[in-house]
PAGUNU-409921 format. One record per atom (N, C-alpha, C, O): x, y, z; residue in one letter. Coordinates in pm, whole numbers, plus 50000, padded with zeros to 5 digits. Example, Ala and Ser with C-alpha at 12.3 -4.5 7.8 and 13.67 -1.06 7.14 Angstrom:
BEGIN
513194943150780a512304955050780a513204967050780a514244966850846a512854977550708s513674989450714s512905000350787s513415011450804s
REM end
This chain:
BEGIN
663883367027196x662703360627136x661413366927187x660723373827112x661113364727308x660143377827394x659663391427342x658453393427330x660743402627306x661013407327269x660363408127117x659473416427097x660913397926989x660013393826875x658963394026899x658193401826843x658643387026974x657103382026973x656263391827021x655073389727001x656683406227106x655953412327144x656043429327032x655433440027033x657253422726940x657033439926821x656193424326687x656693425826575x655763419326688x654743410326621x653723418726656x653403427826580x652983416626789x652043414426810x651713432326789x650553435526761x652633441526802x652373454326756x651823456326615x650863463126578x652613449326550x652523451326407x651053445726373x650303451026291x650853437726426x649313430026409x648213437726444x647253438826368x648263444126575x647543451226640x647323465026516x646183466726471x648253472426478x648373482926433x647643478726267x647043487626206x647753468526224x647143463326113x645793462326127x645333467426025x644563457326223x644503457726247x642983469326277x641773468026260x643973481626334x643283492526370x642893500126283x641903507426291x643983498626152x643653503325997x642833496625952x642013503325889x642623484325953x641423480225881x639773480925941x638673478725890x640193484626062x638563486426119x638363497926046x637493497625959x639103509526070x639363527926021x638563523425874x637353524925862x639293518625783x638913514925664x637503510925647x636763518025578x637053500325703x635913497525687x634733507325759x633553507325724x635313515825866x634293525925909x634003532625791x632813533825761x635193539025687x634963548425588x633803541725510x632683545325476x634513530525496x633623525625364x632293524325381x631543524825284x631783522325516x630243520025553x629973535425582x628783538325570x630563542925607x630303556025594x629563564025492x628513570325495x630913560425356x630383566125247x631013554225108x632023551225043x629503550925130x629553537225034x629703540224868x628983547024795x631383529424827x631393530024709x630333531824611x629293525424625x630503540224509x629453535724404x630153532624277x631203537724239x629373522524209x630303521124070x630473532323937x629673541423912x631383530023880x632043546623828x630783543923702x630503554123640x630283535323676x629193536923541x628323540223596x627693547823524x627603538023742x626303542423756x626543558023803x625663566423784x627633560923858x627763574223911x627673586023764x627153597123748x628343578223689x628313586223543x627043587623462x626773598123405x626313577523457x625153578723397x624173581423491x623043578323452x624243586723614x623333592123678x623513608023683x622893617623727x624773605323608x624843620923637x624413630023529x624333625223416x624023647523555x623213654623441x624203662323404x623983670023310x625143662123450x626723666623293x626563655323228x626653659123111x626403645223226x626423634423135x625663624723095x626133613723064x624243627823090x623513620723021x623783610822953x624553613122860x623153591222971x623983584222839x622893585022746x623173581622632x621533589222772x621083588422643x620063604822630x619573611222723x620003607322507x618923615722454x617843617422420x617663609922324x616753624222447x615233622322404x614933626822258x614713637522202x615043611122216x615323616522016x614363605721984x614623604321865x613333596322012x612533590121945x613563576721983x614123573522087x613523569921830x614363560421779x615593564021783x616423555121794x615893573621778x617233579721759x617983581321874x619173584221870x617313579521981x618443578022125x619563573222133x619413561422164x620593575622124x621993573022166x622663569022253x623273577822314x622863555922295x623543552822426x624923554522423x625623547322352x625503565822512x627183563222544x627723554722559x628353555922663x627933543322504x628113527122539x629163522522458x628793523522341x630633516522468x631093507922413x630113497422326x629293491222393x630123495622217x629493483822174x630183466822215x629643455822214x631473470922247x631943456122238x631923452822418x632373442122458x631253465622537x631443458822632x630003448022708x628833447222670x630293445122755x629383428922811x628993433522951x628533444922952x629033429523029x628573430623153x629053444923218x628423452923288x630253445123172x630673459323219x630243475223219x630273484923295x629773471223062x629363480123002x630403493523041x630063500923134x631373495522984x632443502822997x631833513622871x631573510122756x631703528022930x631553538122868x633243541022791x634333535322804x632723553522703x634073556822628x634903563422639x634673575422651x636353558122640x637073563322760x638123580122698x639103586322740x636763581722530x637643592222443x636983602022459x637243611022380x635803605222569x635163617622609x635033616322761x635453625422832x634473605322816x634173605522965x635313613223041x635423623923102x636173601823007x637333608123139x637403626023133x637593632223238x637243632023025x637813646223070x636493651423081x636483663723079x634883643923098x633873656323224x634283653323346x634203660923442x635013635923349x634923633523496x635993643523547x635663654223598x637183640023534x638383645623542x638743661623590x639333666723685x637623669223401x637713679623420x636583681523415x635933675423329x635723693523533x634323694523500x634693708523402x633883710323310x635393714823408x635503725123307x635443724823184x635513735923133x635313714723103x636213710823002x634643710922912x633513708522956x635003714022801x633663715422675x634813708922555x636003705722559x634083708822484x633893699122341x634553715722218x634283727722220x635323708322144x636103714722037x634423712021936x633403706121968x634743718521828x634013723521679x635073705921628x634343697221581x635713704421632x636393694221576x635893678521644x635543668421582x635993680421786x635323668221852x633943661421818x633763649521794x632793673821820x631873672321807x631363667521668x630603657921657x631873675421555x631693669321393x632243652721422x631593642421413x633333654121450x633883638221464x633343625721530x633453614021493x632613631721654x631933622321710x630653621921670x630173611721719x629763628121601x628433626621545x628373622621399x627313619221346x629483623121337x629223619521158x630123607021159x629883598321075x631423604921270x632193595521200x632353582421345x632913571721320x631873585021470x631913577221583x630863566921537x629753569021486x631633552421577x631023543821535x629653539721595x628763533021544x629733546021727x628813542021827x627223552121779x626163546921814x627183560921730x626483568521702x625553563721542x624343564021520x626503560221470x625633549421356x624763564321224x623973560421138x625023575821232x624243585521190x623863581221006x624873577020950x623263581420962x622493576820820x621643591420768x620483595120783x622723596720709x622573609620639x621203610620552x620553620920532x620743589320474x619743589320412x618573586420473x617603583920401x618453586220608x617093585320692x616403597120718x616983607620746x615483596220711x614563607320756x614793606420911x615103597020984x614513621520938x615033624221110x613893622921186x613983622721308x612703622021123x611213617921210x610433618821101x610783623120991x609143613921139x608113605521034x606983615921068x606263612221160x606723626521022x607433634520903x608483643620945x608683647521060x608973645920867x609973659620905x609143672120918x608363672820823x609033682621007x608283698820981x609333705820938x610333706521011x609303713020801x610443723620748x609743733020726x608763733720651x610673748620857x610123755220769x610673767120713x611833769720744x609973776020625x610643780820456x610533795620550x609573797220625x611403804020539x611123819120561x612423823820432x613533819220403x611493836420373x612413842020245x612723854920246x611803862720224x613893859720269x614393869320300x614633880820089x615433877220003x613923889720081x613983892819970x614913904419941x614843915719989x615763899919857x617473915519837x616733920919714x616233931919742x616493917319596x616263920719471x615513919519385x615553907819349x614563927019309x614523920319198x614563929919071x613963940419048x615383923319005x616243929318918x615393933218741x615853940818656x613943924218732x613323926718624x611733922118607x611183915718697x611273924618529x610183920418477x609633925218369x609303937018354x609463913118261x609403908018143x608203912718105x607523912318207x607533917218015x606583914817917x606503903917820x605733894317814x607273906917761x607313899317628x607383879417697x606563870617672x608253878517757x608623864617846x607393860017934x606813849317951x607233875317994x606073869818100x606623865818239x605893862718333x607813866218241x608313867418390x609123876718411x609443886218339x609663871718576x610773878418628x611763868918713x611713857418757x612703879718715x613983873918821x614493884818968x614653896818990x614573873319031x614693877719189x615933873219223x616613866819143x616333876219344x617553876019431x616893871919530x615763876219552x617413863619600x616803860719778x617703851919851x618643845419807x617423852419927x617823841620034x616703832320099x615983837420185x616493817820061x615723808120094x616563801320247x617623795220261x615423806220350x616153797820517x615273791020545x614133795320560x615703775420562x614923767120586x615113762220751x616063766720816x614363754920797x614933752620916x613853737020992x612663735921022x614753729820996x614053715021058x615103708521179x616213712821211x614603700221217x615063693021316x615353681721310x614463673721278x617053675821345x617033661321312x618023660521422x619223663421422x616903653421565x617853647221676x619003637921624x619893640721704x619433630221554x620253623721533x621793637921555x622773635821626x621673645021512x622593656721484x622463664921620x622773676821618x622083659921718x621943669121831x623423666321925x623853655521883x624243670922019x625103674222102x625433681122213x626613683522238x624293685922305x623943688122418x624893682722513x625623689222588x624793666522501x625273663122585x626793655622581x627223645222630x627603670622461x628743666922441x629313678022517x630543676922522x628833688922581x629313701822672x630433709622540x631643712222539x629213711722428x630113719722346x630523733422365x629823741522425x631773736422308x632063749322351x631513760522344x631533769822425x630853759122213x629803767322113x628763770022151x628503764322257x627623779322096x625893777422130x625773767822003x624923759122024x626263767121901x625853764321737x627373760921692x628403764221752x627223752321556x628353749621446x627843758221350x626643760821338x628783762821277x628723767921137x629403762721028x630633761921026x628423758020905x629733751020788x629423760020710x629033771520733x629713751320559x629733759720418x628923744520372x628543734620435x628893747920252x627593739920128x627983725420114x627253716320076x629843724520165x630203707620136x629853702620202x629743691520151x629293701920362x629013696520455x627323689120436x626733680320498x626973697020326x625533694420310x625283679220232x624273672220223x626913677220172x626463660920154x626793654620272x627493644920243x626643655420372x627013645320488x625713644320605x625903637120703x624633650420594x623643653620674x622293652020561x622313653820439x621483649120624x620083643620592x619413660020521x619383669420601x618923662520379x618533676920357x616853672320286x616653661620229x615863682620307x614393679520271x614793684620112x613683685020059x615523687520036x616043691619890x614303695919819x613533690419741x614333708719900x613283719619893x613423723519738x614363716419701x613063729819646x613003736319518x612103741519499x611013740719554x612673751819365x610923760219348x610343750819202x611023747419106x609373749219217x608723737319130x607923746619041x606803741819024x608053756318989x607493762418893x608793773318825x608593779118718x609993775018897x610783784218826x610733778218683x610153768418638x611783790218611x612273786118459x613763786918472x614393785318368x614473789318590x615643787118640x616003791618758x615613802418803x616743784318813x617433793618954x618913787818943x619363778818874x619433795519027x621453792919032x621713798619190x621123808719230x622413792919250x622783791919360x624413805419324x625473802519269x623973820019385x624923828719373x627013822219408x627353817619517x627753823419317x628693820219386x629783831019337x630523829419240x629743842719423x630863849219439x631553850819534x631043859719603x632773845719594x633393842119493x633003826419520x633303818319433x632443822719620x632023808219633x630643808419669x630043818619704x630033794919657x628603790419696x627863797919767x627893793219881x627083808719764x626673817219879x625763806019956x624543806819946x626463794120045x625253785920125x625693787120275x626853786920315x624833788020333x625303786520494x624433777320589x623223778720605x625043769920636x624543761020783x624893759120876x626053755320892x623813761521007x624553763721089x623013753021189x621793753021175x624213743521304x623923732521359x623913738121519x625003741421566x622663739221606x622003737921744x622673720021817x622703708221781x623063728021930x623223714522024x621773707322040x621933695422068x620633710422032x619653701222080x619133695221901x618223687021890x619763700121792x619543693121690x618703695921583x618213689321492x618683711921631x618033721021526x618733723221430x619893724621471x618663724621287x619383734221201x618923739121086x618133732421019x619353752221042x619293764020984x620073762920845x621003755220821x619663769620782x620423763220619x619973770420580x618753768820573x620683787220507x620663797620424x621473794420280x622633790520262x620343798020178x620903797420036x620213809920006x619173814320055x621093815519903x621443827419819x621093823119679x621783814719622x620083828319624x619593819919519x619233832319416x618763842219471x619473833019219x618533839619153x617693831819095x618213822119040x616213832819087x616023823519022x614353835718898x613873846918916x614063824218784x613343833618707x612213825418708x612183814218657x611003832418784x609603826418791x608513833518722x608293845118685x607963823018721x606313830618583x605513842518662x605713844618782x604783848418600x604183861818597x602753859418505x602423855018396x602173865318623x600713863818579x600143877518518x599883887218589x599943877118351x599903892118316x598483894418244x598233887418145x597283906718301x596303903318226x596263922418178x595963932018249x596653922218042x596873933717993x595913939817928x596173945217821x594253940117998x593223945617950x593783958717992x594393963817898x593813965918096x594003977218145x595193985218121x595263997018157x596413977418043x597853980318014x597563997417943x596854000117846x598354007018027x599494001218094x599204003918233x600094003018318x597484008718275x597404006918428x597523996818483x597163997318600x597863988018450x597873971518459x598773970118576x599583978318620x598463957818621x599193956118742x599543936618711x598953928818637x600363935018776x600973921118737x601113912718836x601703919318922x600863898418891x601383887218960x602143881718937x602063876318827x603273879419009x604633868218985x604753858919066x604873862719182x604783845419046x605273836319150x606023830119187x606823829719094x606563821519302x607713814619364x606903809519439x606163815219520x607093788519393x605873779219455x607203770319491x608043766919409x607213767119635x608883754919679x607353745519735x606183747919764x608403732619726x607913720819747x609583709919806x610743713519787x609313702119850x610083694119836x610393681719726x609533672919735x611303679119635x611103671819493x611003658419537x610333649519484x612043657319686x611633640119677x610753634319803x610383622819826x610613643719859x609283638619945x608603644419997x608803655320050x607293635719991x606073636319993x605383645520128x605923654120197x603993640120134x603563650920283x603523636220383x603063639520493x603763625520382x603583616820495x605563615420548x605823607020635x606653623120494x607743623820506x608073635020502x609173634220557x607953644220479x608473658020482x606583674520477x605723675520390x606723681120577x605883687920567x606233701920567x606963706320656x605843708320489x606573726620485x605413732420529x604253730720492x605853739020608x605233750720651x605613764020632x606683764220570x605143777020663x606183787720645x606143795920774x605093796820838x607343802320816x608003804020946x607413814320993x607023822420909x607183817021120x606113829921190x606883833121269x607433823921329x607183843721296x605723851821244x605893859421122x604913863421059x607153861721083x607073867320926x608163862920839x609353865620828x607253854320774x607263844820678x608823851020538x609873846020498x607983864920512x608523871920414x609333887020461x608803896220524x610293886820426x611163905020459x611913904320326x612563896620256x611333920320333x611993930320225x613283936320303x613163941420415x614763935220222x615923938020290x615683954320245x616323962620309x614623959920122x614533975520081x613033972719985x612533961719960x612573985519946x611723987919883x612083981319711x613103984419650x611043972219658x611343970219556x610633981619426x609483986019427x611453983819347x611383994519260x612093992219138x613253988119133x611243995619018x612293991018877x611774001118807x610884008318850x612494002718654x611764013518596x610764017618563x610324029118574x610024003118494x608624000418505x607553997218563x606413998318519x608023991718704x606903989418781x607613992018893x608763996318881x606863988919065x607053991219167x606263981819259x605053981319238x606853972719380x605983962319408x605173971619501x605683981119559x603733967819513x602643974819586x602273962519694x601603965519793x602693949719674x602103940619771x602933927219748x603593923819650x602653919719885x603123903819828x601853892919948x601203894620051x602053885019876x601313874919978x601573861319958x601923855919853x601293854820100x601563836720093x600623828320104x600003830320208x600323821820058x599693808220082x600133796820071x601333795320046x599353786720084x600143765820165x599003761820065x598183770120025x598973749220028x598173740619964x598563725519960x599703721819990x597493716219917x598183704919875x598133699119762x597173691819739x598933700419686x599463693719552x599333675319543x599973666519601x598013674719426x598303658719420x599033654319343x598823659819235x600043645019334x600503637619202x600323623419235x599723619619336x601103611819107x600803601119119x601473592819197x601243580719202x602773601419295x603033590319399x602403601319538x602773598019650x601883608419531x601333612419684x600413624919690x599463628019618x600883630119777x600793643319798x602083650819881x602893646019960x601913666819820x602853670619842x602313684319895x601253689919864x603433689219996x603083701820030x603903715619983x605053718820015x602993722519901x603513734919810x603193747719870x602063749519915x604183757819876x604103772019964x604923778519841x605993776419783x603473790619834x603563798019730x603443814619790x602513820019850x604793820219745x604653837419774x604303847019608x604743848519494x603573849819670x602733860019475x603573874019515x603693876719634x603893878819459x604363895419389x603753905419325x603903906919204x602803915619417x602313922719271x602673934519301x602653941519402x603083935519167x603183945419071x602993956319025x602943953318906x602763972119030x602033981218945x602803988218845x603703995518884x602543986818703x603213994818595x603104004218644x602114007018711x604684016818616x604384029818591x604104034718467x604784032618367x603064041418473x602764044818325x602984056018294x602184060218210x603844063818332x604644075018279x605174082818180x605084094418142x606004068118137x607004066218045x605704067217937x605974073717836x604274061417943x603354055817806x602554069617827x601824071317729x602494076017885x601954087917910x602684101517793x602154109117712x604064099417838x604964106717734x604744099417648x603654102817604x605074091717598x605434085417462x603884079217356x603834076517236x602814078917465x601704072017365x600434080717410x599594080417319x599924090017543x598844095617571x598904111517500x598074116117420x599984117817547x600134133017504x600224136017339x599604144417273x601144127017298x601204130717149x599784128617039x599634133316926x598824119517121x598014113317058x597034128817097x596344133417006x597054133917195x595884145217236x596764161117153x596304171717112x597954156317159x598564172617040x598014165616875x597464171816783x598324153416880x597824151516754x596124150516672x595784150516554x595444150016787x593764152016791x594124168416776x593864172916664x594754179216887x594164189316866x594304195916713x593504203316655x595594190716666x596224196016560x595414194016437x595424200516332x594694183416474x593794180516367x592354187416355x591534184816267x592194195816448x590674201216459x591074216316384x590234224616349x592604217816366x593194233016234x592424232716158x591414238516199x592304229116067x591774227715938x590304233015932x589734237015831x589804232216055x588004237016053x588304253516086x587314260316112x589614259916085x589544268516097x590334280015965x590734291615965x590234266215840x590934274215770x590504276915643x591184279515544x589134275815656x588244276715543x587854268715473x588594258915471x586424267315367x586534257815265x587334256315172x587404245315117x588254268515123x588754268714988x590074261815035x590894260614944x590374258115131x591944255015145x591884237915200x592054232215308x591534233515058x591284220515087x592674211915060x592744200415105x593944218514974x594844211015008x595574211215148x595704200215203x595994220715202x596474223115311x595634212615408x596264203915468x594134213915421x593544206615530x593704190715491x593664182015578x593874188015360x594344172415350x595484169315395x595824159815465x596044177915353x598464172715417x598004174715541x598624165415592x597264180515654x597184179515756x596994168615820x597744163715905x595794163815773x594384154715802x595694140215765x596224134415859x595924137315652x596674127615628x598284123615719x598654112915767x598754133215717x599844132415822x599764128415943x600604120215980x598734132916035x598574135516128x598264115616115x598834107316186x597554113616039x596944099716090x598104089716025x598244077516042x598744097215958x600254079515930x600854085316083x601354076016146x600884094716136x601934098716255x601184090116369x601694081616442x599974093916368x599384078916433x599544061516448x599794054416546x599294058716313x599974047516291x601404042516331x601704031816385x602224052916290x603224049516314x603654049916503x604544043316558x602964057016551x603324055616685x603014041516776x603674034316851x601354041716716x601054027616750x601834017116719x601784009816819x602524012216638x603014008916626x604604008216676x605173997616651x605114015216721x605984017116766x606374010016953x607384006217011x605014011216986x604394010117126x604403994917145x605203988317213x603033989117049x602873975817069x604063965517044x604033953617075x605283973316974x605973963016909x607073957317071x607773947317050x607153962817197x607423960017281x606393947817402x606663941617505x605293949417321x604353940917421x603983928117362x603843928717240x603813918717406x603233909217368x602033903017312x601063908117370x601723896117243x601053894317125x599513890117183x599363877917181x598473896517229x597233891917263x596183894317178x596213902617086x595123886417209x594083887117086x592923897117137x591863898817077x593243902917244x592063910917324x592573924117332x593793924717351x591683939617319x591933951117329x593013953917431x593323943317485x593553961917468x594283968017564x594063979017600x593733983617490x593953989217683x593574000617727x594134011017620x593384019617576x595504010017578x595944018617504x595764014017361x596114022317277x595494007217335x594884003617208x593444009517174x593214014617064x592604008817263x591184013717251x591754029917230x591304036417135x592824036617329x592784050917299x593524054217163x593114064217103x594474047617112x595114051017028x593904048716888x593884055616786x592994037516920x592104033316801x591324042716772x590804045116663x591184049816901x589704061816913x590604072816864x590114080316779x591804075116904x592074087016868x592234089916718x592084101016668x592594077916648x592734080316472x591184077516421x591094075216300x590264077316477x588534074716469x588544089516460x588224094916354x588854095916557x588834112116555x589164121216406x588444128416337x590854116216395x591604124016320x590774118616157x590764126816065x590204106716137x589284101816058x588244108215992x587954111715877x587634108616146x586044115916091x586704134216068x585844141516019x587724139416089x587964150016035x588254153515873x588074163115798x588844139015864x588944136415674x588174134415648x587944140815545x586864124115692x585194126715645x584764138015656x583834140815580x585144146615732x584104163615762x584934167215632x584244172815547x586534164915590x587434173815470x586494172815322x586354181115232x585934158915340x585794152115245x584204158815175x584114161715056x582914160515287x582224164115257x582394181215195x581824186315098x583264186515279x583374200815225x584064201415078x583664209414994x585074192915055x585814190514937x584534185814814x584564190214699x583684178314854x582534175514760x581424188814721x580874190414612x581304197214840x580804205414788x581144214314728x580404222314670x582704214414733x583264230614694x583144226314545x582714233814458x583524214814526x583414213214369x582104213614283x582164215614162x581284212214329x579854218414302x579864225514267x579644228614150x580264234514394x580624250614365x581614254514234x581664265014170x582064247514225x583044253214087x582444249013950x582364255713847x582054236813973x581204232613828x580094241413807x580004241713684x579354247513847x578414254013820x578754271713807x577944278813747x579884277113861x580484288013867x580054294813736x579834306913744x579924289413625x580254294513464x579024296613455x578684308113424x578104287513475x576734292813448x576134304513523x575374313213480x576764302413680x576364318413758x576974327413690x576264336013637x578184328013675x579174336413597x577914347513508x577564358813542x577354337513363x576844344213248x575544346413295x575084355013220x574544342613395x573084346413444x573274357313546x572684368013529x574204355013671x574024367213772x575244372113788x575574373913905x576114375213695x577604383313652x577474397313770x578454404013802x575984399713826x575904412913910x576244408114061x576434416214152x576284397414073x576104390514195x577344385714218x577314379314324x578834385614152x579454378914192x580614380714315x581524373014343x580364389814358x581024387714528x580344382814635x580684382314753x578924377814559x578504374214724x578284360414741x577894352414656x578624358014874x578984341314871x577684332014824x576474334214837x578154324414785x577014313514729x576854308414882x577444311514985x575564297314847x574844291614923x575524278315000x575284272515105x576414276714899x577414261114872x578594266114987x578904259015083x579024275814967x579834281215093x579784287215192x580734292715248x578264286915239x578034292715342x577574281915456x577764282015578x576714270015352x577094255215450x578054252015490x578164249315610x579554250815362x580504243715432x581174252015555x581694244815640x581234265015578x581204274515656x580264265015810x580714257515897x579244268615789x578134262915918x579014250615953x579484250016067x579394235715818x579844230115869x580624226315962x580554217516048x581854238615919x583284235016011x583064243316115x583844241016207x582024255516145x581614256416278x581004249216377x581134249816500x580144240316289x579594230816392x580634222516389x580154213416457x581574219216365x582744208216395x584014212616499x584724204716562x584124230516498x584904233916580x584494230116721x585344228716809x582604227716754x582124228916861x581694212616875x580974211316974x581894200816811x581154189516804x582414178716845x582384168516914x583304184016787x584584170016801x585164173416924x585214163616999x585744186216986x586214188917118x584944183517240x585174174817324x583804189517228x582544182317305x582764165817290x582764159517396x582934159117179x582664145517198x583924139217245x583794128317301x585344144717229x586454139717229x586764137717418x587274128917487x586134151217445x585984157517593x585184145317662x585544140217768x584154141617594x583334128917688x583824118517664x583934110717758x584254114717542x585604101117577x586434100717645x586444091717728x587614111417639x588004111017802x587914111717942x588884108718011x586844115217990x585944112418096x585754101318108x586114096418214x585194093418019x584394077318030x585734070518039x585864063518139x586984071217938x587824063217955x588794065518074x589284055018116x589164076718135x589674077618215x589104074818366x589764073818469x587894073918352x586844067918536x587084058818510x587774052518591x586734053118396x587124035218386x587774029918444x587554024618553x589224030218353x590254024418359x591394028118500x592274020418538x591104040318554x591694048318643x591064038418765x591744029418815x589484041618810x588294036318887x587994027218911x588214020219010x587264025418799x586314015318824x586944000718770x586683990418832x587654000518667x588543986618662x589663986218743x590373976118744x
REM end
């Protein structure tokens, strides 16, 4: 019994000595509770600096406990190695209940979007229509903390989707508010891309053709030079909910030199404005296109033939008075060949009520070939003079008849002074019209 009582008092003793041990630790290094240790900690943030939109890591159904969620915590605690799948992260921000995300809220009061346009093509421009069509890529780019994941330790820098994802996320549904069409490229699918920042940035590339108006003022045609535009706005909201800006530092890139048969772009430029309508105001960003015809093609086909066809017409002053049919089939040809060219020209341009540069030359140049059938005309009047009266010289000065009458020695003077009068005046119309239109307009 002795004996008992003294392996007791061991066992007690030794009990005991562990629990002092124990409680040294514990006053040593004092418990802390596993929620405050977690939310104090900066792997794990429970909430985000998002406005309204802050996110608490929180069970909703816990009470005093406030028991975090035990379908991400445990593996930062567990594992500090451990990052977030492309699969986790979509799942826990669009479909976790705790998170609440509302695709139809605006992500801040206002949203800043902004527009940078990357330019591949452009494939035409219209006369007759008055516009053109482009190729581009429209990248927009805004911020909506609700969509942020920082403090999910994703694996990624960024997500990348495709165009279906775009019904599930909040979009400023940007458009160009003056096209006459656009289409979203899809070969072989949607050319759209988005791509999602852990702190809640994102990026959204569309591949777009679309056909916008053209500003055409064809006094100078075909030195003429042309404006085209592309004006985006947002369609459903306003400037106290959505604000565009355009992205800096450069707004606009050419992927190559734009070049078409007829023209060649020489410039582009942007400007911002504010658009009123009757539910607000809105903010509109407009890039212009200009333009310079080559006039080459109108050079061959409407300047040269018109100056062989002036010279061709100044023959005839060199082919005497008596050869007044020949100088008519000339004189006449020459000016339906006129007509008909003009015509040939305008039937590609569009219908204005005001001169055009090549209209004034083509008008002047059959003014020319004109007053040469007036110079035909006066000599043709006199020669016949000359013949009606022939019979009576004939029987009075029968001694005299090889020497030229008086009647043909004017029309003679005439077409000398015409060899030297129409090249001189034709010579100072092209001067005046070419400083002009070249110069000074």
């Amino acid at each position: 019994m002795p004996f008992f009582h003294q392996k007791c008092y061991l066992y007690l003793a030794a009990f005991f000595i562990k629990f002092i041990l124990i409680i040294q630790v514990i006053h040593s290094q004092p418990l802390v509770p596993l929620l405050d240790s977690l939310t104090k900690s900066n792997a794990f943030p429970p909430t985000i600096n998002g406005g309204k939109y802050s996110k608490l890591r929180r069970s909703p159904t816990s009470n005093s406990s406030s028991a975090l969620m035990t379908t991400i915590v445990p593996s930062f605690v567990t594992f500090p190695d451990y990052c977030a799948n492309d699969t986790d992260v979509i799942d826990h921000i669009l479909y976790d209940t705790t998170v609440h995300y509302n695709r139809h809220k605006i992500p801040s009061d206002p949203v800043t979007v902004r527009i940078e346009l990357w330019i591949q093509e452009v494939t035409s421009v219209s006369e007759l229509t008055q516009d053109f069509e482009i190729d581009l890529y429209v990248n927009e780019f805004w911020e909506d903390p609700a969509l942020s994941y920082d403090y999910l330790r994703p694996c990624k820098g960024n997500l990348s989707f495709d165009y279906t994802f775009l019904d599930s996320i909040w979009i400023p549904n940007t458009c160009f508010i003056n096209s006459k069409s656009a289409q979203i490229h899809s070969s072989p699918f949607r050319n759209v891309f988005l791509m999602i920042f852990p702190n809640g940035s994102i990026w959204s590339c569309w591949r777009i053709k679309s056909t916008g108006p053209c500003i055409m003022d064809l006094h100078k045609f075909p030195m003429d030079s042309i404006n085209c535009l592309l004006t985006f706005e947002s369609y459903n909201y306003n400037r106290n909910e959505v604000r565009m800006v355009w992205n800096k530092p450069k707004p606009v890139q050419m992927f190559k030199d734009i070049e078409l048969p007829d023209f060649y772009m020489v410039n582009y430029s942007i400007t911002s404005r504010r658009q009123r309508y009757a539910a607000g105001v809105w903010d509109e960003l407009t890039v212009s296109f200009q333009f310079q015809r080559r006039y080459g093609w109108y050079l061959l086909q409407g300047f040269y033939p018109t100056f062989l066809f002036i010279f061709i017409s100044w023959i005839p002053f060199y082919l005497g008075p008596k050869a007044i049919p020949a100088r008519t089939m000339i004189g006449v040809n020459i000016l339906l060949a006129m007509i008909f060219q003009f015509g040939s020209i305008i039937r590609n341009l569009p219908r204005v009520s005001y001169i055009k540069a090549i209209d004034l030359w083509i008008l002047c140049g059959m003014t020319f070939i004109f007053a040469t059938l007036v110079e035909l005309a006066a000599i043709g009047f006199k020669m016949r003079k000359e013949d009606g009266g022939s019979i009576k010289r004939f029987k009075n000065l029968n001694n005299r008849q090889n020497r030229k009458t008086d009647v043909i020695v004017s029309c003679e003077r005439l077409d000398k002074f015409s060899r030297m009068a129409f090249p001189a005046i034709y010579a100072l119309f092209n001067a005046f019209y070419w400083t002009y239109y070249m110069l000074i307009a």
